[in-house]
C-alpha positions as semicolon CSV with decimal commas, in nm:
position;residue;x (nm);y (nm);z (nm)
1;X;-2,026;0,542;2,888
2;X;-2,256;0,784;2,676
3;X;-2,344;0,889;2,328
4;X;-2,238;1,236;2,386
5;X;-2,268;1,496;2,109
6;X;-2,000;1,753;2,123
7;X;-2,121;2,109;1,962
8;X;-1,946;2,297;1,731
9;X;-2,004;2,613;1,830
10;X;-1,867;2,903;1,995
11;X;-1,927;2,822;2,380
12;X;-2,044;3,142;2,443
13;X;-2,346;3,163;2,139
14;X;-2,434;2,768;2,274
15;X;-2,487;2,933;2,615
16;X;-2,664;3,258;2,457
17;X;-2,867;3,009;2,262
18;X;-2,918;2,759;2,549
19;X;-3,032;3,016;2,766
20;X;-3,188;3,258;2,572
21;X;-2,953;3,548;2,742
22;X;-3,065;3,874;2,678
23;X;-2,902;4,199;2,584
24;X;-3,029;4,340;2,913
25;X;-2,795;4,046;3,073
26;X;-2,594;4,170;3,373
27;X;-2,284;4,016;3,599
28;X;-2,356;3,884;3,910
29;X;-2,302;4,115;4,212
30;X;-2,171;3,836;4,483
31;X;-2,327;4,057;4,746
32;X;-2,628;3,932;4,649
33;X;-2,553;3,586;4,675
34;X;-2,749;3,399;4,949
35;X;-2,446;3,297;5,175
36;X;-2,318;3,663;5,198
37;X;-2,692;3,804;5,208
38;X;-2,707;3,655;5,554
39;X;-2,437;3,872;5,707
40;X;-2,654;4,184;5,612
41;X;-2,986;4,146;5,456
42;X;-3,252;4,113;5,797
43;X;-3,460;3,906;5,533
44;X;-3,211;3,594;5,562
45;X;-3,133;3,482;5,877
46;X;-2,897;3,230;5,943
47;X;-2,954;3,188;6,322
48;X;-2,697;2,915;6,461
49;X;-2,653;2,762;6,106
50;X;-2,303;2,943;6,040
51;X;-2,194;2,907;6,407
52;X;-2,323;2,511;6,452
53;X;-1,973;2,483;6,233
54;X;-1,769;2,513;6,533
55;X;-1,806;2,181;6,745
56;X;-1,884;2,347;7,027
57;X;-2,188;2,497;6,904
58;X;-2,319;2,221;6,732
59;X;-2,687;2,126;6,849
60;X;-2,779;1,735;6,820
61;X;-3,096;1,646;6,754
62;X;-3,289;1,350;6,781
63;X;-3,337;1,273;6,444
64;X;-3,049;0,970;6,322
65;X;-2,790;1,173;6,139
66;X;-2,764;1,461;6,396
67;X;-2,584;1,350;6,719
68;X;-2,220;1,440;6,855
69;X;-2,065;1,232;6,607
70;X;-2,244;1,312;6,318
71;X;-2,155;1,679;6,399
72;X;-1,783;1,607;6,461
73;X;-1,751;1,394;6,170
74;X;-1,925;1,702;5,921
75;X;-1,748;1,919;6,142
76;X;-1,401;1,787;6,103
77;X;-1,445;1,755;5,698
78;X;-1,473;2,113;5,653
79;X;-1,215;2,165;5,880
80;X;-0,875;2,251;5,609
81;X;-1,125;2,482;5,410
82;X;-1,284;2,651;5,696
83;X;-0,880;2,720;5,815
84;X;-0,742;2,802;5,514
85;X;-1,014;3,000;5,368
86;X;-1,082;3,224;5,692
87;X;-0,672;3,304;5,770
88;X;-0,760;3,672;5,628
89;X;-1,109;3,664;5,756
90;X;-1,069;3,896;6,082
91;X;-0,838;4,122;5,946
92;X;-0,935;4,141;5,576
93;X;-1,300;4,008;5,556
94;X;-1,200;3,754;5,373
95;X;-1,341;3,402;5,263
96;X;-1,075;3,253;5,032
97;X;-1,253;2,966;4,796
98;X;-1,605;3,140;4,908
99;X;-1,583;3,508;4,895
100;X;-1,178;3,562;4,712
101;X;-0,990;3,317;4,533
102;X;-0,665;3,167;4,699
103;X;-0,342;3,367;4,782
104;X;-0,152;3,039;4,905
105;X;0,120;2,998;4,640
106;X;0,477;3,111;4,609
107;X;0,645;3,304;4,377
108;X;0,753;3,126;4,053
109;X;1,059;3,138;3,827
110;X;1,180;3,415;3,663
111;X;1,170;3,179;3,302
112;X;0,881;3,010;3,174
113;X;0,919;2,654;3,057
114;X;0,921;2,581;2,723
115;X;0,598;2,490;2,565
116;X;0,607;2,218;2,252
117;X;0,251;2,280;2,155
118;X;-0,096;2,416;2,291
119;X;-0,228;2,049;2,239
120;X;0,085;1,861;2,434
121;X;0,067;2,190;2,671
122;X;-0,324;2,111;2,763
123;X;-0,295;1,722;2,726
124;X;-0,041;1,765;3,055
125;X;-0,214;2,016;3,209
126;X;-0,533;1,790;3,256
127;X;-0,277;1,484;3,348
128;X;-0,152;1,684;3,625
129;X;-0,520;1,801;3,708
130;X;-0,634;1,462;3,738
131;X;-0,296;1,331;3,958
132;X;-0,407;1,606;4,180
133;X;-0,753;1,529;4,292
134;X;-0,969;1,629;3,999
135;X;-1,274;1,333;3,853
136;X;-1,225;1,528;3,487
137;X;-1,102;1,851;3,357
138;X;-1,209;2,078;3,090
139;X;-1,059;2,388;2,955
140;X;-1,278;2,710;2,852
141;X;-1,194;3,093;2,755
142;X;-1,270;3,280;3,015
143;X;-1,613;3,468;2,914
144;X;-1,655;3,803;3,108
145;X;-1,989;3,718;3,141
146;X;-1,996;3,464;3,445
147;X;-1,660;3,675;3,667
148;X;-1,867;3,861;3,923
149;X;-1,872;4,234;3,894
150;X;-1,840;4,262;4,234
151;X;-1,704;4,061;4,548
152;X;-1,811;4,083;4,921
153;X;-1,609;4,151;5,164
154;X;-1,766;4,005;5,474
155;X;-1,557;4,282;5,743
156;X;-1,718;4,552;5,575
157;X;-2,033;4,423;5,472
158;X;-2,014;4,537;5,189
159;X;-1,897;4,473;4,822
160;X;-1,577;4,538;4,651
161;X;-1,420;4,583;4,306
162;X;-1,321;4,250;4,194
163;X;-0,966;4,226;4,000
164;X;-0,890;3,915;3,773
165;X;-0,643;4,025;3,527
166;X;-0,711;4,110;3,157
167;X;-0,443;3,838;3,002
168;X;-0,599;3,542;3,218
169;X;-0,768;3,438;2,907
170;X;-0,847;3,075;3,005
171;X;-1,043;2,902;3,285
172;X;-0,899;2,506;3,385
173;X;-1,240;2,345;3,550
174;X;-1,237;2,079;3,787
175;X;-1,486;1,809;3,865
176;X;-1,467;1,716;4,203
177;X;-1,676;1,396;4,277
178;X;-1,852;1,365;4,624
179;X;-1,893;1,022;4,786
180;X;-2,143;0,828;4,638
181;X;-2,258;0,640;4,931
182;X;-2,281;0,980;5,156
183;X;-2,510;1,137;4,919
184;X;-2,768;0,836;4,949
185;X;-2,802;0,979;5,319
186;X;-2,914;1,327;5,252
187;X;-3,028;1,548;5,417
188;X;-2,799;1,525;5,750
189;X;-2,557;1,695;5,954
190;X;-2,353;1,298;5,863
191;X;-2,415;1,381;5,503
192;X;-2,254;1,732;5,498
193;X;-1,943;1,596;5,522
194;X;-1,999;1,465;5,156
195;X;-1,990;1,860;5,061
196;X;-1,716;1,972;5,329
197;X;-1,489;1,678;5,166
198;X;-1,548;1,768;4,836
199;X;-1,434;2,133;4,880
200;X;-1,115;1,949;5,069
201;X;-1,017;1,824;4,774
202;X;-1,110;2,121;4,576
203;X;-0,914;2,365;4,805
204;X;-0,618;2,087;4,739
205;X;-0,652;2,024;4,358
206;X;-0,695;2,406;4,271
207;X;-0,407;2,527;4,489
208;X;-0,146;2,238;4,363
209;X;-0,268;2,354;4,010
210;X;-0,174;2,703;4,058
211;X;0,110;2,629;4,216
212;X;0,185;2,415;3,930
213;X;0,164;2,643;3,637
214;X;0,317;2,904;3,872
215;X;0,621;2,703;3,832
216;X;0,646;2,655;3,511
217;X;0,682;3,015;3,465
218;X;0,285;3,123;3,398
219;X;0,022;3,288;3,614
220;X;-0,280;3,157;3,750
221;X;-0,531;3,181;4,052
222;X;-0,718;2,906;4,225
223;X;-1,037;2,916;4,316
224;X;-1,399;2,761;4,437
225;X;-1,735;2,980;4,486
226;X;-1,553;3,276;4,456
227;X;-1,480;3,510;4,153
228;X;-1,726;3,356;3,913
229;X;-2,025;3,168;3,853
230;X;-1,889;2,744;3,810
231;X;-2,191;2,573;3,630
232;X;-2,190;2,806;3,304
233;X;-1,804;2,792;3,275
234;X;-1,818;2,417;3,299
235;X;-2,043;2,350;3,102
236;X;-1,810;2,571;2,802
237;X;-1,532;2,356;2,940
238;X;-1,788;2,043;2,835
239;X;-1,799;1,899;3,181
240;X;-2,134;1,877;3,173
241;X;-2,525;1,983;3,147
242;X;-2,800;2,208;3,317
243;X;-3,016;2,049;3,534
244;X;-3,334;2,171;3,678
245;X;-3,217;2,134;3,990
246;X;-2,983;2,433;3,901
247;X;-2,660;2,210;3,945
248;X;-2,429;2,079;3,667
249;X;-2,476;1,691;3,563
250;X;-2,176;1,541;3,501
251;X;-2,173;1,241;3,281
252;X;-1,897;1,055;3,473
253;X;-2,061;1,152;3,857
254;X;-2,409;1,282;3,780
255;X;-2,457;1,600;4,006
256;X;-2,312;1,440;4,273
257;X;-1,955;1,713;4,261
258;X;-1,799;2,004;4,347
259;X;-1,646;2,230;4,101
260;X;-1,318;2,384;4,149
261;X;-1,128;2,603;3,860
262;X;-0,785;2,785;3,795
263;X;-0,751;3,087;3,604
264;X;-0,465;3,155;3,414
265;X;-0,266;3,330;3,123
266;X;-0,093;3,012;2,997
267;X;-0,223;2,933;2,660
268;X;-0,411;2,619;2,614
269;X;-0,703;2,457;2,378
270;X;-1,039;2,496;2,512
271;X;-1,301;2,207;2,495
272;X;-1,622;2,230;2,326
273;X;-1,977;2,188;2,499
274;X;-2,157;1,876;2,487
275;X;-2,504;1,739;2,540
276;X;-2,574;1,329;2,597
277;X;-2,990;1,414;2,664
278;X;-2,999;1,618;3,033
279;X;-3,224;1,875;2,929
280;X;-3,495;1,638;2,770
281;X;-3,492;1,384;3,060
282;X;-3,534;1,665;3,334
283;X;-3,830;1,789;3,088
284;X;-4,027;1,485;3,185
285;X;-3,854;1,448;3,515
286;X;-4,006;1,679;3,799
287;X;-3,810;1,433;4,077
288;X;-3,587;1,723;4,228
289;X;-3,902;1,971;4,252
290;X;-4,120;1,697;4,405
291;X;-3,913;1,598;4,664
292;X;-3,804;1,921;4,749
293;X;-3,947;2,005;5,090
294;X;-3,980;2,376;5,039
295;X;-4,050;2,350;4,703
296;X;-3,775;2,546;4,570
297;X;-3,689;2,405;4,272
298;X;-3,937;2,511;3,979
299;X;-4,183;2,266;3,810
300;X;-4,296;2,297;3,405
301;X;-4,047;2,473;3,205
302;X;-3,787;2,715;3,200
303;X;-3,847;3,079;3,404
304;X;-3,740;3,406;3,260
305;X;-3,782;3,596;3,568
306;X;-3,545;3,508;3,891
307;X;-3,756;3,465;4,204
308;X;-3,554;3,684;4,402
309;X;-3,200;3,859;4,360
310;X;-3,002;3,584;4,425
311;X;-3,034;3,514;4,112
312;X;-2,919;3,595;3,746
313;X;-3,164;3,832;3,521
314;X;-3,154;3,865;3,170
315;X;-3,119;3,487;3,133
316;X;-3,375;3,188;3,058
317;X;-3,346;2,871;3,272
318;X;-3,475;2,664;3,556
319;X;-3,407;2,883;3,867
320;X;-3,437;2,768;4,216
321;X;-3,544;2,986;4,489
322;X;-3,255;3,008;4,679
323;X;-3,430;3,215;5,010
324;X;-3,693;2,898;5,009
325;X;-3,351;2,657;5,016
326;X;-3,118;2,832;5,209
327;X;-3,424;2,876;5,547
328;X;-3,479;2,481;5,506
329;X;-3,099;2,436;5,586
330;X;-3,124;2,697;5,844
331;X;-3,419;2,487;6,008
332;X;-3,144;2,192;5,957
333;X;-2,795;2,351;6,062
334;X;-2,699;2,188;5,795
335;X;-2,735;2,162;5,404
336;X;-3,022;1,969;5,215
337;X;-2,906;1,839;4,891
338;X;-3,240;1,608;4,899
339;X;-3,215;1,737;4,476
340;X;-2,882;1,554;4,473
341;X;-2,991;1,214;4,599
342;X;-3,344;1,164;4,462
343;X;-3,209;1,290;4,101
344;X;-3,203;0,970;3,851
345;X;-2,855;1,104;3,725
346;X;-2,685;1,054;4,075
347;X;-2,578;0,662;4,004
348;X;-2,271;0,473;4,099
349;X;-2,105;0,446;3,766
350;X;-1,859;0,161;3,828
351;X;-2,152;-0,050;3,824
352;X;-2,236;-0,153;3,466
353;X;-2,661;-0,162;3,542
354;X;-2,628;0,173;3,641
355;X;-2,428;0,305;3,333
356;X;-2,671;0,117;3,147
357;X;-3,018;0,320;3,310
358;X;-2,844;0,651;3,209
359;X;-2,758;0,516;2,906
360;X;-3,174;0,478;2,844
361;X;-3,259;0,794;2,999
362;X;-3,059;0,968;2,725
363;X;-3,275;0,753;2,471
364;X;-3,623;0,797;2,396
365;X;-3,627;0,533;2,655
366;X;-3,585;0,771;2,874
367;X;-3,958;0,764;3,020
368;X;-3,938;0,403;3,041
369;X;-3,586;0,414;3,284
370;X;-3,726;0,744;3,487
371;X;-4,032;0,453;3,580
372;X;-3,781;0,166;3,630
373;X;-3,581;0,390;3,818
374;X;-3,874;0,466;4,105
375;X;-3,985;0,079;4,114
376;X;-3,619;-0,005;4,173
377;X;-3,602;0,222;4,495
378;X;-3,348;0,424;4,337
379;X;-3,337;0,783;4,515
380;X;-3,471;0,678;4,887
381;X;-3,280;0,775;5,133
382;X;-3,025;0,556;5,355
383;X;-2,999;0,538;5,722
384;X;-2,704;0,736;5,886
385;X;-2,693;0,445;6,109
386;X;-2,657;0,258;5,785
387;X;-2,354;0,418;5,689
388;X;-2,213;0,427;6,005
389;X;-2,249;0,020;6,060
390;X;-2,137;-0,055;5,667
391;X;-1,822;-0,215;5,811
C-alpha cells in the first residue's frame, strides 16, 4: 500500500536521533500521567467524567450523540475492560490494562516447547497475534527507556515501585484498529465506544497472547496503558510514525487504533523502524491543531520543553497539552478524539482512492492531496443519527 523505507539502525539511536533525546532524559513517573493526576492533583478535576461511566450516572444532553442510548451503547463497550481491569481495584488500587498490567493467566507447563528457529518462532508468534484480534504486530527489545519508573496505585494515591523482570527482553506490539465509521462521528458520548471497543479487543488479544506463550513454556505479561509508554515502543517494533497529534500513524489504519503489547522472555527477532513520509506531511499539515477546540495540540515545529508534567522532558517532539485536552473531555463526559477524525491519515483503506491519497501525501504531492483532501469533505464530521440509521 506504501513505499515504506525500513531503517537500518539500532531502534533505540533512530529514536535518540528522531527525537533529539537528551542525556538529561528521565522515565516517566505514571503518577503524573493525566488520568491518575485527577484522583489527587486539585488542578485536574474530573467532576462526573469518571463516574458518567456507570449508566446510572450518565447525563444526556441535547446535543445528537449524547442521549440514553448513546450513553448505554459507549457505556456497554467499555464494559469487559472496566470489569476486568477494576477486580483488584477496591482492595489493591488497582487498574489492570490502565494503571498494572494483567494477572489473568494460569500457570504454564513445567517444559518449554521446542523452538526450531527465532525466525519460524516470531513468524508464529505474529500468526497467532493476528488470529487473536491484532490489525499487525511488530516485535521490539524492550528499551528501559519507555517502562515507567513508577506506577500509581489509585487506593493509596500514591505511586509504587514498578517490577517487570530483567530477562523480559522483548516487547510483542499490537495494533488494534478502531471502527472506521465511528471515528467519522467524533467527538460523542456514541463515538466513545470506538475507544471502549478497541481496548475490548486489546484486553482480549494481549491476554490470549500471554496465555499463549505461557503455554508453550515461556513468560510473558499483557498489557495496555500500563507499565510503559506504547507509541515509542511501536514505532521500534515498525508499526508506525509520530504524528503531531502525539498518536502513532499506522500505515494500514492511520491513527485510528489502540495499542496493546506483551512482554516476554521468549526469544524472538525484532523489526526495524520505518518511515513512508508522516513527519513531512504533518510539517505542512496543521489539521489536528486547527481543529482542536482547546488548542492543545502544538502548531510550527517540534517543542523541547513539555507544557506541563504530563509529559516527557529531555526529549524533542510535538507535545500536546494534555491538562488543555483532558478539561475539554471533562466539559464532554466523554473523550474528544476530534485529532483522530479530521487527520488526512485516518482513511478507509479497503477503498483503493483512499490508499491512493496517502499514497500522494507521502510524495512531494503531498501538498497537492492535503488540498484535495479538504475540497473532498474528507475529515467533517458525521451525524450520530447518521450512524445510528446506516441500516
Amino acid at each position: 500500500m506504501f513505499f515504506k523505507k525500513t531503517i537500518r539502525e539500532a531502534s533505540n539511536q533512530y529514536l535518540d536521533r528522531l527525537f533529539d533525546i537528551k542525556s538529561s532524559f528521565q522515565r516517566f513517573n505514571q503518577k503524573y500521567d493525566i488520568f491518575n493526576r485527577a484522583m489527587w492533583d486539585d488542578k485536574v478535576n474530573p467532576k462526573k467524567f469518571f463516574i458518567s461511566y456507570d449508566i446510572a450516572n450518565y447525563a444526556p444532553k441535547k446535543a445528537k450523540g449524547f442521549d440514553h442510548w448513546d450513553y448505554a451503547f459507549r457505556n456497554a463497550s467499555w464494559h469487559m475492560t472496566d470489569v476486568v481491569g477494576e477486580y483488584n481495584l477496591e482492595s489493591e488500587g488497582k487498574v489492570e490494562g490502565f494503571t498494572d498490567y494483567y494477572s489473568l493467566h494460569t500457570q504454564g507447563p513445567p517444559m518449554k516447547a521446542e523452538l526450531k528457529t527465532p525466525e519460524e518462532t516470531t513468524a508464529r508468534v505474529k500468526q497467532a497475534a493476528k488470529m487473536f484480534g491484532a490489525g499487525s504486530v511488530g516485535i521490539c527489545e524492550l528499551d528501559q527507556r519507555w517502562i515507567y519508573s513508577q506506577h500509581f496505585n489509585r487506593k493509596i494515591e500514591d505511586a509504587q515501585p514498578l517490577d517487570i523482570p530483567e530477562d523480559y527482553k522483548y516487547a510483542i506490539v499490537l495494533i488494534i484498529p478502531m471502527d472506521y465509521n465511528l471515528s467519522k462521528t467524533f467527538p460523542a458520548a456514541l463515538s466513545g465506544a470506538a475507544t471502549g471497543l478497541g481496548y475490548g479487543v486489546g484486553l482480549l488479544a494481549a491476554n490470549t497472547m500471554a496465555q499463549f506463550i505461557t503455554n508453550l513454556g515461556y513468560n510473558a505479561i499483557a498489557s495496555l496503558n500500563d507499565s510503559a509508554l506504547s507509541i515509542p515502543m511501536a514505532i521500534e517494533a515498525g508499526l508506525g510514525e509520530y504524528g503531531r497529534h502525539g498518536l502513532l500513524i499506522t500505515p494500514e489504519f492511520g491513527p485510528n487504533i489502540r495499542i496493546a503489547k506483551i512482554f516476554t522472555d521468549m526469544p524472538l527477532i525484532p523489526d526495524q523502524p520505518v518511515e513512508f513520509g508522516v513527519r513531512k506531511f504533518c510539517e505542512i499539515c496543521n489539521h489536528c491543531a486547527q481543529k482542536c477546540p482547546v488548542k492543545a495540540i502544538p502548531m510550527g515545529q517540534a517543542q523541547e520543553e513539555p507544557p506541563n508534567i504530563s509529559s516527557l522532558s529531555g526529549i524533542k517532539k510535538w507535545t500536546t497539552n494534555a491538562e488543555k485536552c483532558f478539561k475539554f473531555w471533562v466539559g464532554m463526559n466523554t473523550d474528544c478524539a476530534i485529532c483522530i477524525r479530521v487527520c488526512p491519515y485516518n482513511k478507509d483503506y479497503s477503498k483503493w482512492w483512499n490508499r491512493l491519497g496517502i499514497m500522494l501525501a507521502n510524495s512531494p504531492l503531498r501538498k497537492f492531496m492535503l488540498w484535495l483532501d479538504d475540497r473532498l469533505g474528507f475529515g467533517q464530521r458525521k451525524a450520530p443519527t447518521e450512524w445510528w440509521n446506516k441500516n
